[in-house]
C-alpha positions in Angstrom: -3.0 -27.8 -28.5 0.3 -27.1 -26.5 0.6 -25.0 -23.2 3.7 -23.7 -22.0 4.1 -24.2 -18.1 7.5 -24.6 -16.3 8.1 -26.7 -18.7 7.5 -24.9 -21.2 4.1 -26.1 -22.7 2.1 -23.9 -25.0 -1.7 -22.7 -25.5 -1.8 -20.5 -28.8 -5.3 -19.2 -29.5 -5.0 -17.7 -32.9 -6.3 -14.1 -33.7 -4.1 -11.1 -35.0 -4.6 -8.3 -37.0 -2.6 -5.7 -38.8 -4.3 -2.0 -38.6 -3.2 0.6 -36.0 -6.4 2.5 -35.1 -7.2 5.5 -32.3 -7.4 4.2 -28.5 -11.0 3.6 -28.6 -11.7 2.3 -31.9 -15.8 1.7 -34.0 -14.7 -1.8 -34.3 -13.3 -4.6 -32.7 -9.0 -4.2 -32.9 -6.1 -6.4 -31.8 -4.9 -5.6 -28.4 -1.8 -7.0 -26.6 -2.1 -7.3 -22.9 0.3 -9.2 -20.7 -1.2 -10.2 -17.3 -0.5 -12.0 -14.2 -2.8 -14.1 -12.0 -2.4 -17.4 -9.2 -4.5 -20.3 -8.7 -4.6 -21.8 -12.4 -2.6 -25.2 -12.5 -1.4 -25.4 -16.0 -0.5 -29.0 -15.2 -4.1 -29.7 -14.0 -5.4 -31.6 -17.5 -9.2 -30.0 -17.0 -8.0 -26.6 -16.9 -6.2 -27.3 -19.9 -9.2 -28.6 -21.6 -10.6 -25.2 -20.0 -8.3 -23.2 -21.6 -9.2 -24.1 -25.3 -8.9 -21.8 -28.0 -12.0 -18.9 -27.9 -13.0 -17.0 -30.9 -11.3 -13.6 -31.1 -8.4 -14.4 -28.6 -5.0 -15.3 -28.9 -3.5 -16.4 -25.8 0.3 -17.8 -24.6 -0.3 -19.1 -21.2 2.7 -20.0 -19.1 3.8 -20.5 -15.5 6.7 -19.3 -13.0 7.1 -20.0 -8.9 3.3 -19.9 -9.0 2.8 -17.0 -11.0 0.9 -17.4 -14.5 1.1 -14.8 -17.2 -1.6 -14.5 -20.3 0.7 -12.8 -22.9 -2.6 -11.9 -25.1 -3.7 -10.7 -28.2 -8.2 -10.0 -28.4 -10.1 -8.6 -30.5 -12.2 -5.0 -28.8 -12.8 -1.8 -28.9 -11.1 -1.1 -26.2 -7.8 -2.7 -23.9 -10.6 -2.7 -21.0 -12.6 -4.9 -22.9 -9.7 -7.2 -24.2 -8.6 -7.4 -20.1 -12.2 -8.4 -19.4 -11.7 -11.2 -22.3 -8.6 -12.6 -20.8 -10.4 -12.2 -17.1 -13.3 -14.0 -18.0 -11.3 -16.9 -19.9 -9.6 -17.5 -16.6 -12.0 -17.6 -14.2 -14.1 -20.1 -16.1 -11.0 -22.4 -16.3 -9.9 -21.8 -13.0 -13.1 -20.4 -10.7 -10.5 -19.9 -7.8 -7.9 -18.2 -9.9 -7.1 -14.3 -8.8 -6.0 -11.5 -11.3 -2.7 -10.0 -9.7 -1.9 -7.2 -12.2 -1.6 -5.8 -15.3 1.8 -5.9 -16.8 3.5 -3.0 -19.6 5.5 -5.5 -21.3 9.5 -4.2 -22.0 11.6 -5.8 -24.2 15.6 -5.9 -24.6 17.9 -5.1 -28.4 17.8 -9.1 -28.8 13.8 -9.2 -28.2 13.3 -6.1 -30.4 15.5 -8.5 -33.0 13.5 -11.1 -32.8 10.5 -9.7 -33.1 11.3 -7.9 -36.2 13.0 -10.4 -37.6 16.5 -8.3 -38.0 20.0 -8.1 -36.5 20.9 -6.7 -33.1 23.1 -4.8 -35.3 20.0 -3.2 -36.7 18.1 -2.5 -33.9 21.5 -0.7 -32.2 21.3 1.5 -35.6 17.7 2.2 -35.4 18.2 3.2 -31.5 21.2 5.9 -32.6 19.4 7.0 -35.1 22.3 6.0 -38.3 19.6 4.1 -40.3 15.9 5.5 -39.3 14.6 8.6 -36.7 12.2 9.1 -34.3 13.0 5.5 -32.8 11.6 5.5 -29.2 13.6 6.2 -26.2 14.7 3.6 -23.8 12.6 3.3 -20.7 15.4 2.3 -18.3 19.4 1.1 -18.5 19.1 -2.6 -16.2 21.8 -4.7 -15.2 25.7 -4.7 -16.8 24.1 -1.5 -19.0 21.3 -3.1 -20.9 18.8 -0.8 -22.5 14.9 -1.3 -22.5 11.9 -0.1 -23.9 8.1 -0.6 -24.0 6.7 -2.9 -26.3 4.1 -0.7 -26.5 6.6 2.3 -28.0 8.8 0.0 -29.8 6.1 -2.3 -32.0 4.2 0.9 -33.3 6.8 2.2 -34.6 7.9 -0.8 -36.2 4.7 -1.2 -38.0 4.3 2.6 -39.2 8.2 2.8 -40.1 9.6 -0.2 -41.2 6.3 -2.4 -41.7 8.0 -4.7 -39.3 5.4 -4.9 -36.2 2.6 -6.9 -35.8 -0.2 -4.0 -35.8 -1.8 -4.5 -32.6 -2.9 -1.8 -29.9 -1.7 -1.5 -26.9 -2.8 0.2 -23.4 -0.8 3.2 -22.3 1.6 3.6 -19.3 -1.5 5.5 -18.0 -4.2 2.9 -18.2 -1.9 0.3 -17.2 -1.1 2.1 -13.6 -4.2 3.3 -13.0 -5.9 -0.2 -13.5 -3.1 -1.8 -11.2 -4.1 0.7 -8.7 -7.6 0.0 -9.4 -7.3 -3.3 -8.7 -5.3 -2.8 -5.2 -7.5 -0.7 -4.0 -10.7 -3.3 -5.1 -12.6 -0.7 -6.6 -14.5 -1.5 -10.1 -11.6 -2.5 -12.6 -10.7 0.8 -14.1 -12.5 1.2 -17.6 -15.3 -1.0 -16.4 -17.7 1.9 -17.6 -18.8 3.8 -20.9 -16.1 6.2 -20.2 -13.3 6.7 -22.6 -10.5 4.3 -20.6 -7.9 6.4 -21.1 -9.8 9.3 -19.4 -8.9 9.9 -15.7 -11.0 8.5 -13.5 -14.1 10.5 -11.8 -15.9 10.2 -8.0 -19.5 9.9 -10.2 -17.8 6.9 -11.6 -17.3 5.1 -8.2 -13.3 4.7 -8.9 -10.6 6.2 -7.1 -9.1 9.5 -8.7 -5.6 9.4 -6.8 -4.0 7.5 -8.7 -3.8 10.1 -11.6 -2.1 12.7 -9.7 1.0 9.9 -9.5 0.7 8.7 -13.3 0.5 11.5 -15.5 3.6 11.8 -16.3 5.6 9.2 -18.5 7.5 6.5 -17.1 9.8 7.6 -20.5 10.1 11.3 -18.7 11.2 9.9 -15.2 14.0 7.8 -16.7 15.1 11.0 -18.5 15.3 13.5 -15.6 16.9 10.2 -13.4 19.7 10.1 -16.8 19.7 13.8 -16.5 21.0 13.8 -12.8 22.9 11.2 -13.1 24.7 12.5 -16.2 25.2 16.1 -14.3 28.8 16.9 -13.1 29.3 16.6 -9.6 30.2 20.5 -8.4 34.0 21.0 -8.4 35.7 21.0 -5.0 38.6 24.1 -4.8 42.2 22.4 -3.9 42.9 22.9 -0.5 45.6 25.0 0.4 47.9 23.7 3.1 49.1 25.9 5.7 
């Protein structure tokens, strides 16, 4: 068993399948969530022994300037219930650990590459649109130019296109903010309930509803109208005429 802290040590808790299915699905599904917490020493040995591989869970724990992501794969019916999953392995390795947030992975042309096994050169033809269509949009355009997406756009279409992704589910945009603002405002985790998790939240529910007003539109439809202005010509200024 091998963790991966600062260092690089790596837990791998092995359970994946291969069958996209609706949001809420009859039976348990594969679904990738990446979250954060603080307080679990991955150099502590008993939490290691802690963290030992759970049935139905697939987990990569590793560490950064006291930050420690759970890039996870469980088995559920729904993302709320895989979170809970993760949550719960957590706190009983680490009682004093905190859940910080809930992360929507994105992922660069040379992580889409790896992933898939291909060339950048064929991701860059996928994204233009030469070699397949209907490839996802970029999220954002970062650094010296560098174009990224959501895992959660880019695997799925990998898998239904190009049987190239790994089949798992993953929460939307949606879900993701409104549990992050869930949890900051320390109301019940968002999906806690029978509700359908992807629904908006409701005052009989006992969870806050303002998030939704800020959330319902994509973080894919922001970058565009932010390309969109940036793209549009700056007005044209008459020459000046001297006297």
């Amino acid at each position: 068993m091998r963790f991966r802290s600062a260092e690089h040590r790596r837990c791998h808790m092995h359970t994946r399948g291969d069958t996209l299915v609706p949001m809420e699905a009859a039976t348990p599904t594969p679904w990738h969530v990446v979250m954060e917490f603080v307080g679990i020493d991955l150099e502590d040995d008993a939490v290691l022994d802690a963290l030992a591989p759970a049935p139905e869970l697939d987990v990569i724990w590793s560490s950064s300037e006291g930050i420690v992501t759970a890039d996870a794969t469980a088995m559920s019916t729904t993302p709320a219930g895989a979170i809970a999953a993760v949550r719960q392995a957590a706190s009983s390795a680490a009682p004093s650990s905190e859940f910080v947030r809930l992360v929507d992975p994105l992922v660069a042309i040379s992580d889409i590459a790896e992933e898939a096994g291909v060339s950048r050169q064929a991701v860059r033809n996928w994204a233009l649109g030469t070699r397949q269509s209907g490839f996802p949009r970029p999220l954002a355009i970062v650094g010296d130019g560098i174009r990224v997406w959501r895992l959660a756009d880019v695997d799925p279409w990998l898998t239904a296109n190009l049987s190239l992704g790994s089949g798992r589910m993953y929460p939307s945009a949606r879900f993701v903010a409104g549990y992050d603002a869930q949890q900051r405002s320390g109301a019940p985790p968002f999906g806690s309930d029978d509700r359908n998790v992807d629904d908006p939240p409701t005052p009989e529910s006992g969870h806050s509803v303002e998030w939704y007003e800020g959330f319902t539109r994509t973080e894919t439809k922001k970058v565009s109208r932010r390309a969109a202005e940036t793209e549009r010509p700056a007005p044209s200024r008459a020459p000046s005429t001297a006297r």
